[in-house]
C-alpha positions as CSV (number, residue, x, y, z in Angstrom):
1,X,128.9,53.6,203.1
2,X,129.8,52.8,206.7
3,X,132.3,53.8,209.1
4,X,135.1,51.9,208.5
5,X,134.9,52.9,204.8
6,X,136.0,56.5,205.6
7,X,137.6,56.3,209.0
8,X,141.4,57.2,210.0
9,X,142.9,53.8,211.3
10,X,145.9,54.0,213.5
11,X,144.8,57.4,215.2
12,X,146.5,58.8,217.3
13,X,145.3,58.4,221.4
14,X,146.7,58.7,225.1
15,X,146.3,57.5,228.4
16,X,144.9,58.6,231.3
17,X,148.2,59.7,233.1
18,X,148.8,61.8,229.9
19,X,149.4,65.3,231.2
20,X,147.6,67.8,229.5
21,X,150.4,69.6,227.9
22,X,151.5,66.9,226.1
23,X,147.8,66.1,225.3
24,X,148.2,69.5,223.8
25,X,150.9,69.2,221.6
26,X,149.8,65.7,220.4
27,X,146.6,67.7,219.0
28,X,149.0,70.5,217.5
29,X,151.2,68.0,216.2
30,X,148.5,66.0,214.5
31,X,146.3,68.9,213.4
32,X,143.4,67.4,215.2
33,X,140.4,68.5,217.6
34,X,140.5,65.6,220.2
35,X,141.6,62.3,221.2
36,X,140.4,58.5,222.0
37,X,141.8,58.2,226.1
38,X,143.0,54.5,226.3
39,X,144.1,52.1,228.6
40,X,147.1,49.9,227.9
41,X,145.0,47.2,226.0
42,X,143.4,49.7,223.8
43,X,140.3,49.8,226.1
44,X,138.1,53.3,225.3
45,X,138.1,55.1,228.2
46,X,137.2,58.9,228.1
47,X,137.7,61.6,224.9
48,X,139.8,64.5,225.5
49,X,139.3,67.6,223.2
50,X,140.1,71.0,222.6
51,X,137.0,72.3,224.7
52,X,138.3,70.6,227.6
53,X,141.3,73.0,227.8
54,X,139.6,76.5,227.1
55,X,139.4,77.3,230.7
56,X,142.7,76.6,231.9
57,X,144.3,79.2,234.6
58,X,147.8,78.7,232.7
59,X,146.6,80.9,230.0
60,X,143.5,83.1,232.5
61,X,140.8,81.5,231.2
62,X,139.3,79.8,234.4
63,X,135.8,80.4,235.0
64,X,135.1,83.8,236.8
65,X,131.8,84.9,238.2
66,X,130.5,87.0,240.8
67,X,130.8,86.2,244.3
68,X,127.2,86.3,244.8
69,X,126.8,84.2,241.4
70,X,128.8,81.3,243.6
71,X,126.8,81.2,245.9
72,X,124.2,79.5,243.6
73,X,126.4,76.4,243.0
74,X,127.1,74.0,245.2
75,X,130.6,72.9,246.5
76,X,131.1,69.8,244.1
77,X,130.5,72.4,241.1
78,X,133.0,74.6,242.2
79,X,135.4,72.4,243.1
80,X,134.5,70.5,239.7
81,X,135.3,73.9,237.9
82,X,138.9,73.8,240.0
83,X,139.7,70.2,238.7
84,X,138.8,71.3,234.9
85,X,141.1,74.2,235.5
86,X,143.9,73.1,237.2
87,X,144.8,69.2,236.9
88,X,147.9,68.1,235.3
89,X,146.2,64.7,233.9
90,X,143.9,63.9,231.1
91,X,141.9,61.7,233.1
92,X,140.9,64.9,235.3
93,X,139.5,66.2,232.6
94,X,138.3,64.0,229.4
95,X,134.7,63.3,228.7
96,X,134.1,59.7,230.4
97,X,130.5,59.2,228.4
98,X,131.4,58.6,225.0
99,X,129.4,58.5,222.0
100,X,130.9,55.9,219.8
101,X,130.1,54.0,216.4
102,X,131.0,50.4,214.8
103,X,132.5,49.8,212.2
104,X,129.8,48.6,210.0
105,X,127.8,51.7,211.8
106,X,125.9,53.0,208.4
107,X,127.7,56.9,207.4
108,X,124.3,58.7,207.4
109,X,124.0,57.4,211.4
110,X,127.7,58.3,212.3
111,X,126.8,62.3,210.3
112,X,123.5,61.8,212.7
113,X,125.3,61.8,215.7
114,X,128.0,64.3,215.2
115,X,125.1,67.0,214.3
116,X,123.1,65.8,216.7
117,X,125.7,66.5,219.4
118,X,128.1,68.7,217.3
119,X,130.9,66.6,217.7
120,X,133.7,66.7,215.0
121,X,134.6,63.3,215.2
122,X,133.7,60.3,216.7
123,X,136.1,56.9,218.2
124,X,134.9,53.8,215.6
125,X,134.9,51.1,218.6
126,X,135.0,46.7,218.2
127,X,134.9,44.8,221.5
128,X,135.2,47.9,223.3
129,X,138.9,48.9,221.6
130,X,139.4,51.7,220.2
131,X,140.0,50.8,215.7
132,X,139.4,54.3,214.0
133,X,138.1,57.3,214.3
134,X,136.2,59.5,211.7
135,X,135.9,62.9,211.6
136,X,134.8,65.7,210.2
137,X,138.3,65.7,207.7
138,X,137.4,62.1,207.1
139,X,133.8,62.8,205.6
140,X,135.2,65.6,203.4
141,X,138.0,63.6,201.6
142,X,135.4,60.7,200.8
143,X,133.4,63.2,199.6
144,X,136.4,64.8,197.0
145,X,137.2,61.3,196.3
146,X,133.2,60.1,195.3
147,X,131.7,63.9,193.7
148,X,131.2,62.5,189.9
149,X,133.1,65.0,187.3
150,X,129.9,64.8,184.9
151,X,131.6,67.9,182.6
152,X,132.9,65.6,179.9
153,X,129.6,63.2,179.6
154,X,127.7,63.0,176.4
155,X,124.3,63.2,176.6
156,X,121.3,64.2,173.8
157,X,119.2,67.6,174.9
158,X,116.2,65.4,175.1
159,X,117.5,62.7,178.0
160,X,119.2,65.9,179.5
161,X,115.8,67.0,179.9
162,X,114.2,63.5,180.9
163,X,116.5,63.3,183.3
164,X,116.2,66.9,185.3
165,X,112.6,66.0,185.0
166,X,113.2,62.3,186.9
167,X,115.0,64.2,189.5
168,X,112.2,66.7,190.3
169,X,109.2,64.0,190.1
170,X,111.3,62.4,193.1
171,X,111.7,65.1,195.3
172,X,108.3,66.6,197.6
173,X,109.4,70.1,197.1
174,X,109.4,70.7,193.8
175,X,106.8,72.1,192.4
176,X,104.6,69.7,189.4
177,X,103.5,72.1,186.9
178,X,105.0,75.8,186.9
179,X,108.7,74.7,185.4
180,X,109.8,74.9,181.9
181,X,113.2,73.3,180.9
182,X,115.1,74.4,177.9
183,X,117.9,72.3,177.0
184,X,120.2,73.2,173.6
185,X,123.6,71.8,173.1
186,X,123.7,70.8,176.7
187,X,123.0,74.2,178.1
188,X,119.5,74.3,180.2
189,X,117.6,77.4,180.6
190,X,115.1,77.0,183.7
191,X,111.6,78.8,183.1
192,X,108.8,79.0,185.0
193,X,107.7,80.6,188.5
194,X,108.2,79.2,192.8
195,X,107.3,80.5,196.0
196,X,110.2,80.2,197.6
197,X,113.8,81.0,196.7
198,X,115.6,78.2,198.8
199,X,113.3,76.0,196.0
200,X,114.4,78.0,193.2
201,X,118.1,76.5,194.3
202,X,117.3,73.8,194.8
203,X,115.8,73.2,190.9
204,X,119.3,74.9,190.0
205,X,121.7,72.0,191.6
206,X,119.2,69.6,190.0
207,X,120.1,70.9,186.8
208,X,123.6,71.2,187.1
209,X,124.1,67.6,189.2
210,X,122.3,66.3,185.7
211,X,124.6,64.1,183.1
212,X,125.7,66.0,179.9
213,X,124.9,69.6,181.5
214,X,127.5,72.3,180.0
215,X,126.1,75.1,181.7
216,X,122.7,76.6,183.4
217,X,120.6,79.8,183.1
218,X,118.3,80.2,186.0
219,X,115.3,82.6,184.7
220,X,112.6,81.0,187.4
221,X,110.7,83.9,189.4
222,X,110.0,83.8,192.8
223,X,106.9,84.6,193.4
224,X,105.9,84.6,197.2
225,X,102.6,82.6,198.7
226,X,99.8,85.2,199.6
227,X,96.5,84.0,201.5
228,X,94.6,87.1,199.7
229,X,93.6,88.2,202.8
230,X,94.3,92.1,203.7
């Protein structure tokens, strides 16, 4: 999948001379975290986002510190704090370096980049022009829309099996020889022993992400690694 197969077209944005109370209530309004700032022919210019307002002296929050603390920062970082606190216009205090995606950007790269540096959504950008965004909302609807409902699938025990089987053989964690796999009327039973529990899950959704699966029993043991050495 790529960007533009998931992201919100039409989103909303403002301009630099945007004050930062209506900045505000566009986000309230929209039920959103940030948003693209654009000139008047669509040009990406900065991002403005609800971190930018947390220390604002409307509501206290400015930055306090010890006197003696201030003395440690220079004049532009103060008076960079002031600005952040204090202007009236987006443009004093949106992000101006902005991590953006294409359209055709792949998914897995645009997810990179928003854990990479947390962000919760990111402008989609053609020609430098702002034509979607996608965020974290957009990533969880294509998700509910693409999650296969595999609960009314026929399958035979025996390609129920097969398949769970498949699965494991593709995957460097799990283990080659200490799991047993039951499968009666569509209900597995998982046998057998691991050294870790997070591998243990991670048989478990293998199962249950298998066609034909009614239900799962999870009887693996954990048994932890041990060198032998006292």
């Amino acid at each position: 999948m790529k960007a533009s197969d998931v992201m919100t077209v039409g989103a909303a944005s403002v301009h630099p001379d945007t004050s930062v109370a209506e900045a505000a209530r566009i986000m309230l309004q929209h039920r959103i975290s940030g948003l693209p700032v654009v000139d008047k022919e669509g040009k990406l210019l900065g991002m403005v986002t609800e971190g930018d307002f947390l220390r604002r002296a409307e509501i206290g929050t400015e930055q306090e510190r010890p006197r003696w603390l201030e003395l440690w920062l220079s004049a532009g970082e103060l008076a960079q704090e002031y600005v952040h606190a204090h202007a009236r216009k987006v443009e004093d205090v949106m992000t101006h370096d902005v991590v953006t995606v294409k359209p055709d950007t792949p998914l897995s790269e645009a997810v990179e980049l928003m854990e990479r540096h947390d962000f919760k959504r990111l402008p989609v950008v053609r020609d430098g022009k702002v034509v979607g965004i996608v965020s974290r909302a957009n990533l969880l609807l294509a998700l509910s829309r693409r999650v296969p409902d595999l609960s009314g699938v026929a399958v035979d025990d025996l390609a129920i099996r097969e398949g769970i089987l498949d699965e494991l053989k593709k995957q460097d964690w799990a283990p080659a020889t200490t799991l047993d796999i039951v499968v009666h009327d569509g209900a597995v039973e998982l046998r057998g022993t691991v050294m870790d529990q997070r591998v243990r899950e991670a048989v478990r959704v293998v199962a249950e992400n298998a066609p034909g699966v009614k239900s799962v029993t999870d009887n693996i043991q954990v048994i932890p690694y041990t060198t032998g050495w006292v």
